[in-house]
C-alpha positions in Angstrom: -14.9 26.0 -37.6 -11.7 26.7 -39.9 -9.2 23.8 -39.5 -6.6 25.3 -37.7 -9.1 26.1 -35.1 -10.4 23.2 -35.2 -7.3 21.2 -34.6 -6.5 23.4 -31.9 -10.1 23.0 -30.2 -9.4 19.2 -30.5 -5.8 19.6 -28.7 -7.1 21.7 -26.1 -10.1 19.4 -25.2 -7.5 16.2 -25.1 -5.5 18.4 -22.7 -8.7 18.9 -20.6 -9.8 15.5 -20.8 -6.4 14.0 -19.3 -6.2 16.5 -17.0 -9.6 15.8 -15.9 -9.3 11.9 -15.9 -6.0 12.6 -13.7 -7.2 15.0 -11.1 -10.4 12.4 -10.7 -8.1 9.3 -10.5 -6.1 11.8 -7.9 -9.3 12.0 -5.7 -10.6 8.6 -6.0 -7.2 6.8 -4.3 -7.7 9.2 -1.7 -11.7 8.5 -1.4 -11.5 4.7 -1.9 -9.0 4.5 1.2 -11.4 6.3 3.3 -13.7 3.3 3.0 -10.9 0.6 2.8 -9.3 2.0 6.0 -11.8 4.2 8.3 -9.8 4.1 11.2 -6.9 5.1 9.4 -8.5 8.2 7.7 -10.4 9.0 11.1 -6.5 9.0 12.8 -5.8 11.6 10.3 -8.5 13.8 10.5 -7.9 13.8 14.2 -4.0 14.8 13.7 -4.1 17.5 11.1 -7.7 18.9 12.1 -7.5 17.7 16.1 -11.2 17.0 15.6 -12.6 13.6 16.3 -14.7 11.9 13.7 -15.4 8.3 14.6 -15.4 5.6 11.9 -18.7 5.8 10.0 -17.9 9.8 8.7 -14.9 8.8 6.3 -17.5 6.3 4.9 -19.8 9.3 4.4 -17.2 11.1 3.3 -15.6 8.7 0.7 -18.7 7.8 -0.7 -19.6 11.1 -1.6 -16.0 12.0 -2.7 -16.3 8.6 -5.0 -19.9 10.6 -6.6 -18.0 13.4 -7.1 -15.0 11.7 -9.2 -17.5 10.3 -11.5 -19.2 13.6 -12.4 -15.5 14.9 -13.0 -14.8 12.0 -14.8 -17.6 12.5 -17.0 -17.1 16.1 -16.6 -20.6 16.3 -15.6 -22.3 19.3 -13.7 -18.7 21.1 -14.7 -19.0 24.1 -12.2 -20.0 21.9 -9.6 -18.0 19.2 -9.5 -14.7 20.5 -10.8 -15.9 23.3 -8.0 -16.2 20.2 -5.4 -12.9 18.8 -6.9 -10.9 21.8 -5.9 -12.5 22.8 -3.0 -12.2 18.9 -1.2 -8.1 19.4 -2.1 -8.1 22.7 -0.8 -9.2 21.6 2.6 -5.9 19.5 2.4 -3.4 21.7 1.6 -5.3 24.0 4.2 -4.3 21.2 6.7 -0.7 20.4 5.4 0.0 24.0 5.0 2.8 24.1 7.9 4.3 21.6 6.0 4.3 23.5 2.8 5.9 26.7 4.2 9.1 24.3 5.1 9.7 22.1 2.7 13.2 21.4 2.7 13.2 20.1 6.7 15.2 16.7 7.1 14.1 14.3 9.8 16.3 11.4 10.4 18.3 11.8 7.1 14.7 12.3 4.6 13.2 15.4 3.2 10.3 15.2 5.9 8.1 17.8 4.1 9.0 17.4 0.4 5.6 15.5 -0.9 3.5 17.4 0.6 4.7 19.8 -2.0 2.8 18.0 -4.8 -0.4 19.0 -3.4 -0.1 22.5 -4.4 0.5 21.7 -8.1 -2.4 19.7 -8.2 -4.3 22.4 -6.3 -3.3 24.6 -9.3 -4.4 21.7 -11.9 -7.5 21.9 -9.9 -8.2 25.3 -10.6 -7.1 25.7 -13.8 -9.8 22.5 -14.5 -12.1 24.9 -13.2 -11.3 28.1 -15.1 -11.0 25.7 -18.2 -14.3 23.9 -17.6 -16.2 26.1 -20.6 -13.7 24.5 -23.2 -14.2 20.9 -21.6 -15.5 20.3 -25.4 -15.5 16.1 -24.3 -17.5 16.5 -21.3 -21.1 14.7 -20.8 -22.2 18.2 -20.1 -20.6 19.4 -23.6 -22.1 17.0 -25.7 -25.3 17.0 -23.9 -25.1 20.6 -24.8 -24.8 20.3 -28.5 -27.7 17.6 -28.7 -29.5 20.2 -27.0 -28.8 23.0 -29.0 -29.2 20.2 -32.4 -32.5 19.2 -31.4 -34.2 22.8 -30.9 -33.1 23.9 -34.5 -35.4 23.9 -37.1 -34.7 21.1 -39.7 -33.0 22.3 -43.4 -35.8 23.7 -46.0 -37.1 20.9 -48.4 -38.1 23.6 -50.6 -36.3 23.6 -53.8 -34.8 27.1 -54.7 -36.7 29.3 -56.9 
């Protein structure tokens, strides 16, 4: 690869690599307090969803959320997990969405709805993760790629040249 692209490559997979290390670290808070605080999580699912879930689901739930950080911190099984990534988030902003349609409504002098706009921007950093994931160069699945690819090549000619 010529230098400029390769310098360029190298920028782009940095970019990728914090961006996955931040959307993963995004998830995990958000996993690891559904099996600090069941009750809590189970309160929420019950007010934005108005389904009843009991305590032993968000421990389900956060346990496979906390599997599928680590495959997007390692960017392992890319489709899949940066898929998983940005489909558990969507099922949030799906929930907040009233929220999101007015977020400039002030309750008791604060901006009730303004944090909630966050989520779509990482959403977006979610999919763009996604649509990125075949230039992940510093992903598990990247290098497990190249060894791959190294190991099924023939090895260089010993022959000297005629």
């Amino acid at each position: 690869m010529p230098p400029l692209k390769e310098k360029t490559a190298s920028k782009e997979a940095l970019g990728l690599l914090v961006l996955r290390l931040g959307l993963a670290w995004f998830l995990f808070v958000w996993a690891v307090n559904k099996i600090l605080a069941p009750e809590q999580y189970a309160k929420l699912w019950g007010y934005f969803h108005g389904i009843e879930i009991g305590t032993t689901l968000p421990f389900i739930l956060g346990g496979a959320q906390i599997a599928v950080c680590l495959a997007i911190v390692l960017g392992l099984w890319r489709a899949v997990s940066y898929g998983l990534g940005f489909a558990m988030h969507a099922v949030t902003v799906a929930a907040i969405f009233p929220a999101l349609i007015a977020p400039f409504v002030i309750e008791n002098g604060f901006p009730a709805n303004r944090n909630q706009a966050v989520a779509v921007a990482v959403l977006g950093a979610f999919a763009a993760l996604w649509l990125l994931r075949h230039n992940d160069r510093w992903s598990l699945d990247a290098w497990l790629a190249r060894r791959s690819a190294s190991s099924i090549q023939p090895p260089p000619s010993t022959r000297a040249p005629s």
